[in-house]
TORBA-135713 format. One record per residue: z negated, x negated, y negated of N, C-alpha, C in turn; residue number from 1. Coordinates in steps of 0.1 Angstrom, whole numbers, plus 5000, padded with zeros to 4 digits. Layout:
BEGIN
+------+------+------+------+------+------+------+------+------+-----+
:   nZ :   nX :   nY :  caZ :  caX :  caY :   cZ :   cX :   cY :   k :
+------+------+------+------+------+------+------+------+------+-----+
:    Z :    X :    Y :    Z :    X :    Y :    Z :    X :    Y : NUM :
...
+------+------+------+------+------+------+------+------+------+-----+
***
This chain:
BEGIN
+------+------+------+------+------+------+------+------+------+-----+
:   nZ :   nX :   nY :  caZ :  caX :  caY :   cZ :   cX :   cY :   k :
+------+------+------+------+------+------+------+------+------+-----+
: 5000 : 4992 : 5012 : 5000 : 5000 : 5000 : 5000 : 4991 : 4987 :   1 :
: 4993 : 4981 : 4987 : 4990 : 4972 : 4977 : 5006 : 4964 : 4976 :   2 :
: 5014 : 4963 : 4983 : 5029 : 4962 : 4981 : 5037 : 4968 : 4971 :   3 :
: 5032 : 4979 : 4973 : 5042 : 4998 : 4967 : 5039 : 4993 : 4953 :   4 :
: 5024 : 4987 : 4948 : 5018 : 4987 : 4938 : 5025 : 4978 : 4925 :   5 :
: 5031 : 4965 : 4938 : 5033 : 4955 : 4933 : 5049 : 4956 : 4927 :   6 :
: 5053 : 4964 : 4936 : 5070 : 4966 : 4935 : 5072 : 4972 : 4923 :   7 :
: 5062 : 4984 : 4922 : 5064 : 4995 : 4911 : 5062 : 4989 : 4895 :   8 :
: 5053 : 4980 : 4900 : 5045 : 4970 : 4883 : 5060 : 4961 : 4884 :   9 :
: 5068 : 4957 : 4891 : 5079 : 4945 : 4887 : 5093 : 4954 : 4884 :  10 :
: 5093 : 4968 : 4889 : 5104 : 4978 : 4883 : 5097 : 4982 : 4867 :  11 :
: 5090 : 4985 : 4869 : 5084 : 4987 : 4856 : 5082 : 4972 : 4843 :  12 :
: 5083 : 4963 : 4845 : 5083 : 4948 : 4840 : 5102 : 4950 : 4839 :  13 :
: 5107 : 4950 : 4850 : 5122 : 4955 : 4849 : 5126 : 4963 : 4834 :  14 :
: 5123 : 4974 : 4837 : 5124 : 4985 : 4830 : 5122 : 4979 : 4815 :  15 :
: 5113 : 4970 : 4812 : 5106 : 4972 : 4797 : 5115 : 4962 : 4792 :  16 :
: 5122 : 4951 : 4802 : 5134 : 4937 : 4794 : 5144 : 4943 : 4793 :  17 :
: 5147 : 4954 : 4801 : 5161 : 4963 : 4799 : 5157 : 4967 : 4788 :  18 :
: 5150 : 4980 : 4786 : 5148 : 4986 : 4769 : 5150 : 4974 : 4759 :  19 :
: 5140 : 4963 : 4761 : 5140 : 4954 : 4748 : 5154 : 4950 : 4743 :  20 :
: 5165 : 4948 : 4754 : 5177 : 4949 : 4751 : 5184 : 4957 : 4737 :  21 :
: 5180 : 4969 : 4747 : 5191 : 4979 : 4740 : 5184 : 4981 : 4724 :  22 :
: 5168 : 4974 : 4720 : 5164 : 4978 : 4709 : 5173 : 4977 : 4691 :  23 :
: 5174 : 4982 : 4681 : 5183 : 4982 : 4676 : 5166 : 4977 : 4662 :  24 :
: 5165 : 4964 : 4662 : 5147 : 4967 : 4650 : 5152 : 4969 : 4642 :  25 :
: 5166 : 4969 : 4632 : 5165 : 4973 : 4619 : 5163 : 4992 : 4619 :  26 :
: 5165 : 4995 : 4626 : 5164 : 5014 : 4630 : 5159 : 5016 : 4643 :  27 :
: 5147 : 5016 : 4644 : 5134 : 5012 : 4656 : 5141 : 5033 : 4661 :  28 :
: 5136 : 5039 : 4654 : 5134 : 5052 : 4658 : 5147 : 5059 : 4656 :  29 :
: 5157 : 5058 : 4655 : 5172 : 5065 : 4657 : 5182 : 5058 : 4663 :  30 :
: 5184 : 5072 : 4674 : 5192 : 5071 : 4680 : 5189 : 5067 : 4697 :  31 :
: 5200 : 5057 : 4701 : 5198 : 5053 : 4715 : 5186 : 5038 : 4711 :  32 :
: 5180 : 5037 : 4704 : 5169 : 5026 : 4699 : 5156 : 5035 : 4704 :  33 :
: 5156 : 5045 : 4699 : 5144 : 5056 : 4696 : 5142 : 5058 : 4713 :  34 :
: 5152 : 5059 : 4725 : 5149 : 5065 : 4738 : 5143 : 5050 : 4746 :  35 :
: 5149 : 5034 : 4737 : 5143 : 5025 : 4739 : 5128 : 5023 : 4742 :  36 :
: 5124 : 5030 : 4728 : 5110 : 5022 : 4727 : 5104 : 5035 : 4737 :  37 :
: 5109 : 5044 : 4734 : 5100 : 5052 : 4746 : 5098 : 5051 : 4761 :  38 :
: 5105 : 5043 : 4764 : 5111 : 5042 : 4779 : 5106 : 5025 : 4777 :  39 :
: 5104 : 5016 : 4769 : 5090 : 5005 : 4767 : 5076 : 5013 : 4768 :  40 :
: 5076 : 5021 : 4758 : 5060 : 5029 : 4759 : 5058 : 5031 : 4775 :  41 :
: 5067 : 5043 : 4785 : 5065 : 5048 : 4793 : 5063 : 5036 : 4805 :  42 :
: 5069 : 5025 : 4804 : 5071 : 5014 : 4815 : 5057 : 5006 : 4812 :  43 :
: 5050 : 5007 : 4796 : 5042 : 4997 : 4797 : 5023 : 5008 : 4804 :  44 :
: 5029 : 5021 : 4803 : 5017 : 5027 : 4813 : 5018 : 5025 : 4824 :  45 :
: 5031 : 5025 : 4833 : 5031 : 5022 : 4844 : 5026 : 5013 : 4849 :  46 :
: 5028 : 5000 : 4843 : 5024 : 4989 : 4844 : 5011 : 4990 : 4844 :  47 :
: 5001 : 4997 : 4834 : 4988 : 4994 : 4828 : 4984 : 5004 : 4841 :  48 :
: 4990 : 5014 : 4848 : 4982 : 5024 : 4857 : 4982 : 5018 : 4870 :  49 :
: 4995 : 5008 : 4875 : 4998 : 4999 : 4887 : 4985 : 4989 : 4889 :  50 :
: 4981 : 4987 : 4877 : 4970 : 4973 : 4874 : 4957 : 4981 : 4876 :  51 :
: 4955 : 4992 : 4867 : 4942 : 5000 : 4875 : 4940 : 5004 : 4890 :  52 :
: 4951 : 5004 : 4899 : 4952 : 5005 : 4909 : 4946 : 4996 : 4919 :  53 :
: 4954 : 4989 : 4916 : 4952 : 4974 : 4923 : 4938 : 4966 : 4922 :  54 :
: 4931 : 4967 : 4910 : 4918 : 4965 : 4906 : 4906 : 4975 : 4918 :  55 :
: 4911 : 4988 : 4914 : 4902 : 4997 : 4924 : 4906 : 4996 : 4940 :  56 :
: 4918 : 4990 : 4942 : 4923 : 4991 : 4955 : 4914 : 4973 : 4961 :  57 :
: 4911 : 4964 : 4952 : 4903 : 4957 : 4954 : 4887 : 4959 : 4956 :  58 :
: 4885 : 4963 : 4949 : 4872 : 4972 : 4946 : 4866 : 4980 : 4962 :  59 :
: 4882 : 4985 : 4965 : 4876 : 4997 : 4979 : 4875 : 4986 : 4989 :  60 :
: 4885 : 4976 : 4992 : 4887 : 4962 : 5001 : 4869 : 4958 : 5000 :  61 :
: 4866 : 4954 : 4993 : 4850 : 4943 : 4992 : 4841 : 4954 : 4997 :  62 :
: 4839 : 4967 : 5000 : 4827 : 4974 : 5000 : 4833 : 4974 : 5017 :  63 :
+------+------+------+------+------+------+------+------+------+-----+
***
C-alpha cells in the first residue's frame, strides 16, 4: 500500500512541473494560466495528503 502512496505523491510532483510549464506569470489568473495554477494548487494537496498518509501509515507499522 505504501507503494500506491508513493506512486500517487510522484504523479502528483509530475502534475505540478507540467502546470509550471504551461504558467503564463505576466497573467497568473487568465485564461489556460488560471487552470494552471489550479491544477498546481490541487497537485500540491495531493502531495501534502500522500505525506499525511505515509507518516500515519508509519505510525500504524511501529505499534
Amino acid at each position: 500500500m505504501k507503494y500506491v502512496f508513493y506512486a500517487i505523491m510522484i504523479l502528483g510532483i509530475a502534475s505540478i512541473v507540467f502546470n509550471v510549464f504551461k504558467l503564463d506569470f505576466t497573467n497568473l489568473l487568465v485564461g489556460e494560466s488560471q487552470i494552471a495554477v489550479i491544477s498546481i494548487i490541487a497537485a500540491l494537496c495531493v502531495v501534502l495528503l500522500m505525506g499525511i498518509m505515509l507518516i500515519s501509515y508509519r505510525i500504524k507499522e511501529q505499534q
